[in-house]
C-alpha positions as a Markdown table, in Angstrom:
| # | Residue | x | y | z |
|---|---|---|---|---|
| 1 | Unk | -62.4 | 107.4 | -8.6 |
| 2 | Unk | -64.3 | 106.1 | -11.8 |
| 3 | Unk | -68.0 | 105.4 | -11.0 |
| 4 | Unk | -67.6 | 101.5 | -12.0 |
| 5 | Unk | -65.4 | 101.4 | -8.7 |
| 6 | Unk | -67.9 | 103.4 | -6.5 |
| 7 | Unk | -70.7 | 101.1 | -8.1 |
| 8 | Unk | -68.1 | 97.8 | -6.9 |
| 9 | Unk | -67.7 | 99.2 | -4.2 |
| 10 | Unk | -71.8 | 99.7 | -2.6 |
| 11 | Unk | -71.8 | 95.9 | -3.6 |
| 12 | Unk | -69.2 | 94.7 | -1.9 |
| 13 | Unk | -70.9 | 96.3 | 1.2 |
| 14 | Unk | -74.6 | 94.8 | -0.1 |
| 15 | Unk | -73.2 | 91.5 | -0.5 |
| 16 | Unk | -70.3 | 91.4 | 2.3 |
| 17 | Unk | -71.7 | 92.0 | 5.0 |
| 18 | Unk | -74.1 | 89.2 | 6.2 |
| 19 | Unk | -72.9 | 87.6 | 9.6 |
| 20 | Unk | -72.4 | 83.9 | 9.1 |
| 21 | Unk | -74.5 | 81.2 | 10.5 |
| 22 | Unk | -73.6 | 81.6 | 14.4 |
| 23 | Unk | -73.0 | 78.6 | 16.5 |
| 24 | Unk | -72.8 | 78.3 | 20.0 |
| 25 | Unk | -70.0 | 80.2 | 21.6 |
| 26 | Unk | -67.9 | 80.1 | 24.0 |
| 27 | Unk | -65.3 | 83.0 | 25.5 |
| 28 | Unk | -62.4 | 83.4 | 23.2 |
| 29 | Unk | -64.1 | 81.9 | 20.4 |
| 30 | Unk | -64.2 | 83.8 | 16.8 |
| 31 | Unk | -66.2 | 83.7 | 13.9 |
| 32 | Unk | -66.1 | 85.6 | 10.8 |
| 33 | Unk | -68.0 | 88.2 | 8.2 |
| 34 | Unk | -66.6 | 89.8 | 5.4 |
| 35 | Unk | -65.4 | 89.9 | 1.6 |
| 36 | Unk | -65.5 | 87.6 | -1.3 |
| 37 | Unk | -62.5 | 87.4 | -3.7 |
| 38 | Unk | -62.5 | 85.7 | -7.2 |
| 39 | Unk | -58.6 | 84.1 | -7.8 |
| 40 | Unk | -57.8 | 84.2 | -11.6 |
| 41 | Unk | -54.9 | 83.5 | -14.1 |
| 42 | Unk | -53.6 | 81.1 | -16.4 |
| 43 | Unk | -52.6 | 78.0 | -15.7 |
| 44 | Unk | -49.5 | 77.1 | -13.6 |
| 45 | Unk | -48.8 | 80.7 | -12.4 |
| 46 | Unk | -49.0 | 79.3 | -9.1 |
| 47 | Unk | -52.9 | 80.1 | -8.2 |
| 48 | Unk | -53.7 | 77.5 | -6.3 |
| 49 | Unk | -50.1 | 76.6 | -5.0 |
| 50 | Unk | -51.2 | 80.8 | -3.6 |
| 51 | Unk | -54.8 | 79.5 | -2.3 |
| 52 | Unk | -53.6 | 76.5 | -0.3 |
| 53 | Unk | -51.3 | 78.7 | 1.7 |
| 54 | Unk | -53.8 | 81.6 | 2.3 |
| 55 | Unk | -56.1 | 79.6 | 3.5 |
| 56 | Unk | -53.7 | 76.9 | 4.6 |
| 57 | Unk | -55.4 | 74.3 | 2.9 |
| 58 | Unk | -53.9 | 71.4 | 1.1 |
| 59 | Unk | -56.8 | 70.1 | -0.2 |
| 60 | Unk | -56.2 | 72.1 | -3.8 |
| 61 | Unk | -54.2 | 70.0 | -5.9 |
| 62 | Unk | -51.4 | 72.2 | -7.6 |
| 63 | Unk | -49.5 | 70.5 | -10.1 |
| 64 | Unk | -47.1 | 71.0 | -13.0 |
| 65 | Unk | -49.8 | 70.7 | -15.8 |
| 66 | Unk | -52.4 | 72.5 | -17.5 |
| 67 | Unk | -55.6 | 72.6 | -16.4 |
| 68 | Unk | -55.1 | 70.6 | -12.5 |
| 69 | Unk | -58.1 | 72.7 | -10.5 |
| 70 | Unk | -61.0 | 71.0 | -11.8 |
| 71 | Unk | -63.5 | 71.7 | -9.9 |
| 72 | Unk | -63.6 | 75.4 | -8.1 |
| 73 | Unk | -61.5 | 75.6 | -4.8 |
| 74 | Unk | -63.2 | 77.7 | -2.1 |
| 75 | Unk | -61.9 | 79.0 | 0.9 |
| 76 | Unk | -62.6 | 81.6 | 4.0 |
| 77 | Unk | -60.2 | 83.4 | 6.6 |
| 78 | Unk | -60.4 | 85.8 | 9.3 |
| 79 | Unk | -58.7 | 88.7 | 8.3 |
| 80 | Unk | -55.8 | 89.5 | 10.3 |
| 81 | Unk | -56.4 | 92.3 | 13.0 |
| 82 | Unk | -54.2 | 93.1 | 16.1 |
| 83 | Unk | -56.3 | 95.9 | 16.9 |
| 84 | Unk | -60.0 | 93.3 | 17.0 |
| 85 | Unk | -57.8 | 91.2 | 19.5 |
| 86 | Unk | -56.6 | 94.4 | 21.5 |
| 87 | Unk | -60.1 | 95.5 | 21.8 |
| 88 | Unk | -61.7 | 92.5 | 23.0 |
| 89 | Unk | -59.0 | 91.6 | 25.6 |
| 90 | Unk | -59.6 | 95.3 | 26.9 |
| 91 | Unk | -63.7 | 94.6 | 27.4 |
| 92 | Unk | -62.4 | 90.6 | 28.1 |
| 93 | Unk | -65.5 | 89.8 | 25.6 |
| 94 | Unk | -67.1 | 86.7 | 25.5 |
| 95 | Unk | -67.1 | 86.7 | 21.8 |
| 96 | Unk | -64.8 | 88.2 | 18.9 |
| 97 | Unk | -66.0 | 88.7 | 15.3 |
| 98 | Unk | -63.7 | 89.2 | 12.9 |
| 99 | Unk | -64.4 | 90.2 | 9.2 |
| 100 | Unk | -63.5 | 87.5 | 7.0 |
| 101 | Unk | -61.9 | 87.2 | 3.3 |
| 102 | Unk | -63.6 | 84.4 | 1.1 |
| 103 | Unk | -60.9 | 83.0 | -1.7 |
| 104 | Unk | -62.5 | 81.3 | -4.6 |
| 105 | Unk | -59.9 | 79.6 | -6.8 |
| 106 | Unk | -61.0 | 78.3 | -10.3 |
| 107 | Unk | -59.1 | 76.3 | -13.3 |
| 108 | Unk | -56.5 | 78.3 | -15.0 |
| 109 | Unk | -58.2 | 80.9 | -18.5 |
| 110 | Unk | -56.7 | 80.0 | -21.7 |
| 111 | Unk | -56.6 | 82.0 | -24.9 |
| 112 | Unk | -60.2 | 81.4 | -26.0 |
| 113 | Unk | -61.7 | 80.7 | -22.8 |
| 114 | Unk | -64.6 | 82.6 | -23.3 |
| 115 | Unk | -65.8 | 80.1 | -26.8 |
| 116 | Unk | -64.9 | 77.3 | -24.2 |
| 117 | Unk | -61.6 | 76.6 | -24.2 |
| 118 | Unk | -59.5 | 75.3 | -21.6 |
| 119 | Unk | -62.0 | 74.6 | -18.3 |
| 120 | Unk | -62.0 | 78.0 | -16.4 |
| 121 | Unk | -64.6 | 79.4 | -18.8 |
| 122 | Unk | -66.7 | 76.7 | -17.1 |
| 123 | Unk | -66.1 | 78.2 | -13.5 |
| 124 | Unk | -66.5 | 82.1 | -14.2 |
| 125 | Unk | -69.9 | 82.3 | -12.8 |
| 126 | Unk | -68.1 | 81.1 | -9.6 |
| 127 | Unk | -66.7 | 84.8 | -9.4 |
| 128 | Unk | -68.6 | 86.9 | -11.1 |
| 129 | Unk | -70.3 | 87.3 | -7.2 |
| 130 | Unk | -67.0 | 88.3 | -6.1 |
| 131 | Unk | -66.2 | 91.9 | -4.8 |
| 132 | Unk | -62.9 | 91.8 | -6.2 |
| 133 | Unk | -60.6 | 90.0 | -8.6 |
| 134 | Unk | -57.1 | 88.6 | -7.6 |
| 135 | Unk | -55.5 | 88.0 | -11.0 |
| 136 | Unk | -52.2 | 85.9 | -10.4 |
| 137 | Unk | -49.4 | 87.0 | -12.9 |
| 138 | Unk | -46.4 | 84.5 | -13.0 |
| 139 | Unk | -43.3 | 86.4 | -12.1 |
| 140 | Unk | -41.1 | 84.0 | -12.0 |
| 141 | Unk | -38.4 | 81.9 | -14.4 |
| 142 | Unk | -38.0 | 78.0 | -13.7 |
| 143 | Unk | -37.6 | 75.6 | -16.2 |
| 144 | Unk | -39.5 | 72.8 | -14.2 |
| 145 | Unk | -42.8 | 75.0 | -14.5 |
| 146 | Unk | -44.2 | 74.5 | -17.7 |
| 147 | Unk | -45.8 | 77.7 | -19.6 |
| 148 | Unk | -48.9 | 77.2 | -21.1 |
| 149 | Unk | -47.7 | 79.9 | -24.1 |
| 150 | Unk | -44.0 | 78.1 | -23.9 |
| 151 | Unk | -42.8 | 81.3 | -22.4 |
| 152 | Unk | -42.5 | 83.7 | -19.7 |
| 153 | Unk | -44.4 | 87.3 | -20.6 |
| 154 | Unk | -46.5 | 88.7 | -17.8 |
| 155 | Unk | -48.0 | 91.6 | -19.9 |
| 156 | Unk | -49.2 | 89.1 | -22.7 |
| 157 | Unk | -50.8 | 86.7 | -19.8 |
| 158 | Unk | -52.4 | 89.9 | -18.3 |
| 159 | Unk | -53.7 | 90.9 | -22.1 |
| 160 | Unk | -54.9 | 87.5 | -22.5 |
| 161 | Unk | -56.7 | 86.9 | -19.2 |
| 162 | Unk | -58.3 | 90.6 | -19.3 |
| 163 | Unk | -59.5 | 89.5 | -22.8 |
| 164 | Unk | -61.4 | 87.0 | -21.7 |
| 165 | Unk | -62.9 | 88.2 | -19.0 |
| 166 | Unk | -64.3 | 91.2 | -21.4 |
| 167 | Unk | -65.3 | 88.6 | -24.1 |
| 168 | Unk | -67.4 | 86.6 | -21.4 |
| 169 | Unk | -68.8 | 90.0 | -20.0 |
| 170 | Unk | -69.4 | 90.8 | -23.5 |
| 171 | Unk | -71.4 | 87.3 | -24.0 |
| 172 | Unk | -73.8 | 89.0 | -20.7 |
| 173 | Unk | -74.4 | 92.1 | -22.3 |
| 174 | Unk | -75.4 | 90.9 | -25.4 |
| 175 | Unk | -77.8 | 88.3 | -23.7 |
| 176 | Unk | -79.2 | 91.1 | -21.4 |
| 177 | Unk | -79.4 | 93.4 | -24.8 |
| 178 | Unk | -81.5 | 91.1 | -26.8 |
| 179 | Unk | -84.2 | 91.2 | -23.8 |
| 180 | Unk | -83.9 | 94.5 | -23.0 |
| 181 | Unk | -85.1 | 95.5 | -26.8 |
| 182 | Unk | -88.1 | 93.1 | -26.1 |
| 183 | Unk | -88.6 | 95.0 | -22.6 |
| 184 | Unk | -88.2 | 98.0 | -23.9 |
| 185 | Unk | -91.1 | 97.7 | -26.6 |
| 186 | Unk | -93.6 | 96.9 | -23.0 |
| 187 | Unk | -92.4 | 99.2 | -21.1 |
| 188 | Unk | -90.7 | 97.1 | -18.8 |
| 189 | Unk | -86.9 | 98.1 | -19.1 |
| 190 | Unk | -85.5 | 101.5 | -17.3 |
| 191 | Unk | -85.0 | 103.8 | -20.3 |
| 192 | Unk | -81.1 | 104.6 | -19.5 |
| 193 | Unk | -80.8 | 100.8 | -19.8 |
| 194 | Unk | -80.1 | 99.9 | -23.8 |
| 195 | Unk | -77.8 | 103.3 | -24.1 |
| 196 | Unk | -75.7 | 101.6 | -22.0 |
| 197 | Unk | -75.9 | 98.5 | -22.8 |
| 198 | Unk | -74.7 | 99.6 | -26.0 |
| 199 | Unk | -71.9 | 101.5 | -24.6 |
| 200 | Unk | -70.5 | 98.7 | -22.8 |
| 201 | Unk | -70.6 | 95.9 | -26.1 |
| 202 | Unk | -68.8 | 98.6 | -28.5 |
| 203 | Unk | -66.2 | 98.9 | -25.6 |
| 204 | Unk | -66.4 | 95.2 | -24.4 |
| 205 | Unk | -66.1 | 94.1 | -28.1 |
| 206 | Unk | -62.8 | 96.1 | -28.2 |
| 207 | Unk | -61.2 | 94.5 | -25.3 |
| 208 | Unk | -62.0 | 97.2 | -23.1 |
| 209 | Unk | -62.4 | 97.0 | -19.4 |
| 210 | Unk | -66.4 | 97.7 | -17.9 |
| 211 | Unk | -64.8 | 99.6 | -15.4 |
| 212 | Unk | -63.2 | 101.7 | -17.9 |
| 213 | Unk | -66.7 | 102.6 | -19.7 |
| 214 | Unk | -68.0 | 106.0 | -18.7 |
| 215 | Unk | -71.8 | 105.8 | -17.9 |
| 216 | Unk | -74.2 | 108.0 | -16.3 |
| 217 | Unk | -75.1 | 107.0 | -12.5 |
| 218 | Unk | -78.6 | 105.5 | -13.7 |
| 219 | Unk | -77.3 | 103.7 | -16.8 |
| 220 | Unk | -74.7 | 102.2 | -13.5 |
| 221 | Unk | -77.9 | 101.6 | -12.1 |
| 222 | Unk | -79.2 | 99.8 | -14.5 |
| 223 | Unk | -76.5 | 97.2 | -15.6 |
| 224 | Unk | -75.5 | 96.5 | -11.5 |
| 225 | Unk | -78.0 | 93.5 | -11.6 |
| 226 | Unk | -75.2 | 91.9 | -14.3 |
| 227 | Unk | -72.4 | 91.6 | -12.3 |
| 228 | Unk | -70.0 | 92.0 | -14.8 |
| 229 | Unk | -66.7 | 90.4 | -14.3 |
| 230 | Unk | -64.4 | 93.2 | -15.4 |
| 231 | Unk | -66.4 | 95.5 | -13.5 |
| 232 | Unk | -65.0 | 94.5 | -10.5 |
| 233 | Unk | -61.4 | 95.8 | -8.7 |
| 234 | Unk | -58.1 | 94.3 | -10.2 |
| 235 | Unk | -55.4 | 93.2 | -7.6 |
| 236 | Unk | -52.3 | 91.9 | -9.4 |
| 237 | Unk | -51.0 | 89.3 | -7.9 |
| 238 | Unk | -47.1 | 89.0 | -8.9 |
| 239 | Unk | -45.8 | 85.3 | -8.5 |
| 240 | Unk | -42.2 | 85.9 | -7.5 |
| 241 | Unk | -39.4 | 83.2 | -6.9 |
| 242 | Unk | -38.4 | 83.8 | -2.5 |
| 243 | Unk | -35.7 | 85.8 | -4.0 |
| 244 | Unk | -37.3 | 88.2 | -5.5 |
| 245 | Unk | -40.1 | 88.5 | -2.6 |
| 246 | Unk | -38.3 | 91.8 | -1.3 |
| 247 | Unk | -37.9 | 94.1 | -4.0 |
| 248 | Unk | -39.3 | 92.3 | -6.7 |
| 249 | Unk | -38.0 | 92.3 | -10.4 |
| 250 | Unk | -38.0 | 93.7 | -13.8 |
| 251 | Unk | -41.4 | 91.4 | -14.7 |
| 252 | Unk | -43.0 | 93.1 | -11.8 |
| 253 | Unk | -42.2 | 96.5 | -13.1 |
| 254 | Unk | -43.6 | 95.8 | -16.0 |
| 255 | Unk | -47.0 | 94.9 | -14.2 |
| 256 | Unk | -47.0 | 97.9 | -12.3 |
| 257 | Unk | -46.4 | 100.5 | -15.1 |
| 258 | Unk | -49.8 | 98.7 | -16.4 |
| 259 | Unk | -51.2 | 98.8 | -13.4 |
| 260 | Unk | -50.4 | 102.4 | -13.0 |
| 261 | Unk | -52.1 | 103.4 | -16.3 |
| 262 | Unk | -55.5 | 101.5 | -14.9 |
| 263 | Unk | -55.2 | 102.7 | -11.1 |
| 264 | Unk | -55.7 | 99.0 | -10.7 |
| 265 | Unk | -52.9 | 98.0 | -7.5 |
| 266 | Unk | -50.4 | 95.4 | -7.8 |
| 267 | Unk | -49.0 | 93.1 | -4.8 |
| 268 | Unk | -45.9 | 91.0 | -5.0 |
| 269 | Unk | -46.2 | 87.6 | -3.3 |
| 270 | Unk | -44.2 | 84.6 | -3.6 |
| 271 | Unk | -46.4 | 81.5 | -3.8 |
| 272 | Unk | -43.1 | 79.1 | -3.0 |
| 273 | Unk | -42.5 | 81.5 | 0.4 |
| 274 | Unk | -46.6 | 81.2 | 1.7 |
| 275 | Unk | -46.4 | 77.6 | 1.4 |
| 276 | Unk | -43.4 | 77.6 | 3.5 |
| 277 | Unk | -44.6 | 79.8 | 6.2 |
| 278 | Unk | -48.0 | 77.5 | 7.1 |
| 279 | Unk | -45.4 | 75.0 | 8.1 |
| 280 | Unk | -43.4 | 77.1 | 10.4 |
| 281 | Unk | -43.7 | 78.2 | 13.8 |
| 282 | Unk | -44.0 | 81.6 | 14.9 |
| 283 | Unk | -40.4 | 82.2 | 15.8 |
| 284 | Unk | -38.5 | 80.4 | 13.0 |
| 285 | Unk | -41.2 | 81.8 | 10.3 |
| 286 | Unk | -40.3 | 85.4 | 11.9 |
| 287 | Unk | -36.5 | 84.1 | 10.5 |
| 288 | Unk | -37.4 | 82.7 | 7.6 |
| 289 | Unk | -38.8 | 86.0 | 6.5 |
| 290 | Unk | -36.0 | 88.4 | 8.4 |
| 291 | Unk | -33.6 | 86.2 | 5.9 |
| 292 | Unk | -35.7 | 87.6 | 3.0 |
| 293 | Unk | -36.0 | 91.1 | 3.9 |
| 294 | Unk | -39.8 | 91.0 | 4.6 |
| 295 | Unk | -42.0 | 91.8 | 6.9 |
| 296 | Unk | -45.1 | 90.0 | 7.8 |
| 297 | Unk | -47.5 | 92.6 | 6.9 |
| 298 | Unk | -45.9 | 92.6 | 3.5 |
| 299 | Unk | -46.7 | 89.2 | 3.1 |
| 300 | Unk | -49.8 | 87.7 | 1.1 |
| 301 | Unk | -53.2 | 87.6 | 3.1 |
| 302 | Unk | -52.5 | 90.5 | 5.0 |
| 303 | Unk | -50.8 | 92.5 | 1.7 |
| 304 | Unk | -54.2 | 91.0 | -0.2 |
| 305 | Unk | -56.6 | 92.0 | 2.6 |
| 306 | Unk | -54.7 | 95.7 | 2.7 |
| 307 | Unk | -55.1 | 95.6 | -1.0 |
| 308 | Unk | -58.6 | 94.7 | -1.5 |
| 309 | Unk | -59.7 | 97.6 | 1.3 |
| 310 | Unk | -57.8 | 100.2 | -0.4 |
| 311 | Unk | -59.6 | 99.0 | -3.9 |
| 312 | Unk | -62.9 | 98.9 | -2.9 |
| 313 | Unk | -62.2 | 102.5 | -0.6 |
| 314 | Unk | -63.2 | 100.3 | 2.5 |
| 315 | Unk | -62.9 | 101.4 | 6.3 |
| 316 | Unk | -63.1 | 98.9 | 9.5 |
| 317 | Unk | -65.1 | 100.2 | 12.8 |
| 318 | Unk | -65.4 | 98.2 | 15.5 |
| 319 | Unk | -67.9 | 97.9 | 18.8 |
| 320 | Unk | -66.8 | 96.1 | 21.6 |
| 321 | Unk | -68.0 | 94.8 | 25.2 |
| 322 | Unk | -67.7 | 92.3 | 27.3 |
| 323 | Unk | -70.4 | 90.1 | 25.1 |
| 324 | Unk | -68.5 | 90.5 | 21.7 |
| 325 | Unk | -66.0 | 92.9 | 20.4 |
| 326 | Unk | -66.6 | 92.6 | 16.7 |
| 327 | Unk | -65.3 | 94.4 | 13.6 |
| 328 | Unk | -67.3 | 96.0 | 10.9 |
| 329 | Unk | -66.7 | 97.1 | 7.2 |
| 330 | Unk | -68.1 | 100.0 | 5.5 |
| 331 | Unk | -67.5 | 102.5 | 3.0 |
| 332 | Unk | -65.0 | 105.0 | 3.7 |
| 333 | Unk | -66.9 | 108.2 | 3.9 |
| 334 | Unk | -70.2 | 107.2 | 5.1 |
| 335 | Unk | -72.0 | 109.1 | 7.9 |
| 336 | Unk | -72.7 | 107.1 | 11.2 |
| 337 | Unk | -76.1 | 106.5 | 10.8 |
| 338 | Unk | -75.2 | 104.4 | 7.4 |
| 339 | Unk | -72.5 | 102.5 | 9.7 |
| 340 | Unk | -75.3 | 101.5 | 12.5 |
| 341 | Unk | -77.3 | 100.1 | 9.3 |
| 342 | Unk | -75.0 | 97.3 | 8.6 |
| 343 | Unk | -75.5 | 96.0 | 12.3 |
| 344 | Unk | -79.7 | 96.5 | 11.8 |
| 345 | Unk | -81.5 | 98.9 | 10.0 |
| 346 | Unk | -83.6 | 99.7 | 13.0 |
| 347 | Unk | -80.0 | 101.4 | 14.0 |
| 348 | Unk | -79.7 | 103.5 | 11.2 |
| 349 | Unk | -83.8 | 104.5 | 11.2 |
| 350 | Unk | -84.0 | 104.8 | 15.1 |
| 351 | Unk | -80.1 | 106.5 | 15.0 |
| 352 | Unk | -80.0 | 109.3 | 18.1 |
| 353 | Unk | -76.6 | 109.6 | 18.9 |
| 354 | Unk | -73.1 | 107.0 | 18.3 |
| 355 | Unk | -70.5 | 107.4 | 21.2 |
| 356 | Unk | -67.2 | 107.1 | 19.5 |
| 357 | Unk | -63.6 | 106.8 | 20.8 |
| 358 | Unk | -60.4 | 106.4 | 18.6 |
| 359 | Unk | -58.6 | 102.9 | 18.8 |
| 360 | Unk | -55.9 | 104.6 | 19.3 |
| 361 | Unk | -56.9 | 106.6 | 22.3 |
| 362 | Unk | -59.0 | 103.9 | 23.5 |
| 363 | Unk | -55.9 | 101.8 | 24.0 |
| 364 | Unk | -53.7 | 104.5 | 25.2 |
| 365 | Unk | -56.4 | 104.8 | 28.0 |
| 366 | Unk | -56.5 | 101.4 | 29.0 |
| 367 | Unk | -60.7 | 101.0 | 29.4 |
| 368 | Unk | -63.5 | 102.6 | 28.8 |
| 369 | Unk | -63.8 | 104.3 | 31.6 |
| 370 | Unk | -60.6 | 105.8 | 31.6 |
| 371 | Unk | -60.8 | 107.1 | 28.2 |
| 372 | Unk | -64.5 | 109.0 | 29.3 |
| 373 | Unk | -62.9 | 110.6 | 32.6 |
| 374 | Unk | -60.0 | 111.5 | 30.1 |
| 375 | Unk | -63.0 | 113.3 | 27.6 |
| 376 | Unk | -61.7 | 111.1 | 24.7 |
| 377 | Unk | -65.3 | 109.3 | 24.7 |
| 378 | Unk | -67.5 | 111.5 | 22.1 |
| 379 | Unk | -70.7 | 112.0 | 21.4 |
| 380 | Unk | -71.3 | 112.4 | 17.7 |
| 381 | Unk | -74.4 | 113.1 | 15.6 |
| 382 | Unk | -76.0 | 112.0 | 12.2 |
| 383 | Unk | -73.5 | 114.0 | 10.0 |
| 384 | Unk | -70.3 | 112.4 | 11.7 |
| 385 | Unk | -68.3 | 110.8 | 9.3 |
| 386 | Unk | -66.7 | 107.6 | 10.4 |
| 387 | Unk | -63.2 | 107.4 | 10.8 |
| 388 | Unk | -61.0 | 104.1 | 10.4 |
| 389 | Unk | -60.6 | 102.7 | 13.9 |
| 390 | Unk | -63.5 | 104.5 | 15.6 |
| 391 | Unk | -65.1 | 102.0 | 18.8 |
| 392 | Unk | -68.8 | 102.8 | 18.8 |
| 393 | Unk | -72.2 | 102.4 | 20.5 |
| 394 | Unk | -75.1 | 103.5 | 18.8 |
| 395 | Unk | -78.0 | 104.9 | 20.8 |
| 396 | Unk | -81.5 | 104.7 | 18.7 |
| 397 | Unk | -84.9 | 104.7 | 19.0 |
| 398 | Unk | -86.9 | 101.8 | 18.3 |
């Protein structure tokens, strides 16, 4: 794992996990926390046709023409989790808190995009507080769908859309390096700051990708505050005709032998089929997709959601009662102390003990109670790493 994606992936923790506002509740009712995803591409590779039926919206105009998101689209879902529901109609909570995944959808990058062509230069401060990058790559052929370039070439819209997101982080750098010699000369800027600031322009200025740049954990430090845009996580989003949905097709290779050189992952989704399945009802969208060959879980938000977890090395742990059963994201490895500090930090300073069951067992068991005469309720300490799944209550001190 490079340290750019370690760096991405402590701040999509810092800046994830803040509960929403909370309204009044009632039993049953759900509310949402969670991650925030930048959606880029050129235009007409089907980005916002993508965001409307993620976040079954219709209020983003998609159109055949250049340049048809104007203003940034922004939308937030609960991420999809049998085992949340499972667990709070075990405890019958009064409450259930799902994590949540935040889409932002801005105008289709052009060549040039960062000197201010095209609009979607105007919008990339939109996402450069995003934890992660969805980069829609058309995959498809139709003659109706006009090509911004005239033609259909995934590689060359990926090199042009990576480009500019390096030019524009380039423009930050160079900003924050101009200050930083003026800092330096008072004292003010961390000494590892300008070596690496250095290192990233040279590589930036080459088309090179921030996360690609090898630099010491304090020079990581350093930079963090910039939020560069190609620091973040790449998911590749291939666009695919509903034919193609299943197995994908020789375009999509040629993503994924990218992506493969990169590490970055790829996802194939079909724009045209999402659409569709917001209008259908459970049972004929179950036969819509049976006629494809696809499964629901391979299907955009939850493939997405699987996607950005994996890219960003996150974990879900859950605690659950009969006030709220509510599902929490952290970084997979971290001890249990560091998971009771995303509830409050008084958990992780006060931490004693967290009693921890398995979803799995917890389920098999039926209750709580069940699962503690069965010995499957454990008491672990400070140096417990938390597992994917694990139900817990924390015991601290105040």
């Amino acid at each position: 794992m490079s340290p750019w994606r370690a760096l991405a992936m402590l701040a999509a923790v810092a800046r994830g996990l803040r509960p929403s506002a909370r309204p009044s509740f009632r039993r049953g009712r759900t509310i949402t926390m969670g991650l925030k995803t930048g959606i880029v591409g050129l235009p007409n590779v089907g980005k916002s046709t993508l965001f409307n039926a993620l976040t079954e919206d219709v209020n983003a105009e998609a159109a055949n023409y250049p340049f048809c998101t104007i203003e940034p689209n922004v939308g937030v879902v609960s991420v999809p989790d049998a085992r949340l529901a499972a667990l709070s109609d075990i405890h019958d909570s009064e409450k259930t808190v799902a994590t949540s995944l935040e889409f932002v959808d801005i105008a289709g990058l052009v060549k040039g995009a960062s000197k201010g062509e095209g609009l979607g230069n105007q919008f990339l401060a939109n996402i450069r507080e995003c934890d992660a990058i969805v980069h829609v790559v058309r995959c498809f052929d139709d003659e109706n769908v006009i090509h911004v370039d005239g033609s259909i070439d995934p590689l060359r819209d990926v090199d042009v859309i990576e480009l500019e997101l390096a030019l524009s982080d380039l423009a930050q750098v160079e900003k924050r390096r101009e200050r930083a010699g003026k800092d330096a000369k008072t004292g003010k800027a961390p000494p590892c700051e300008i070596p690496a600031l250095d290192k990233l322009a040279a590589a930036l200025d080459e088309g090179t990708q921030a996360r690609d740049v090898a630099l010491e954990d304090k020079e990581l430090e350093a930079v963090k505050g910039l939020n560069l845009l190609t620091i973040k996580p790449v998911i590749y989003a291939c666009n695919v005709a509903d034919d193609d949905l299943a197995e994908g097709n020789a375009m999509v290779e040629k993503v994924r032998a990218k992506a493969a050189e990169t590490g970055e992952t790829v996802v194939v989704v079909s724009a045209q089929v999402e659409s569709e399945l917001v209008t259908l009802e459970a049972e004929d969208r179950d036969e819509f997709l049976d006629a494809l060959g696809v499964s629901l879980e391979a299907c955009g938000l939850r493939a997405l959601v699987r996607s950005a977890y994996d890219a960003l090395g996150l974990i879900t742990y859950y605690t659950s009662g009969p006030t709220e059963t509510r599902a929490w994201t952290i970084v997979d490895g971290w001890r249990a102390p560091q998971a009771a500090g995303v509830i409050h930090g008084d958990f992780e300073r006060g931490f004693i003990k967290a009693e921890t069951v398995a979803y799995d067992a917890l389920v098999a068991a039926g209750d709580e109670k069940v699962a503690k005469e069965q010995g499957l309720v454990r008491a672990e300490g400070k140096e417990y790493v938390v597992k994917d799944g694990d139900v817990m209550l924390f015991r601290f001190n105040v």
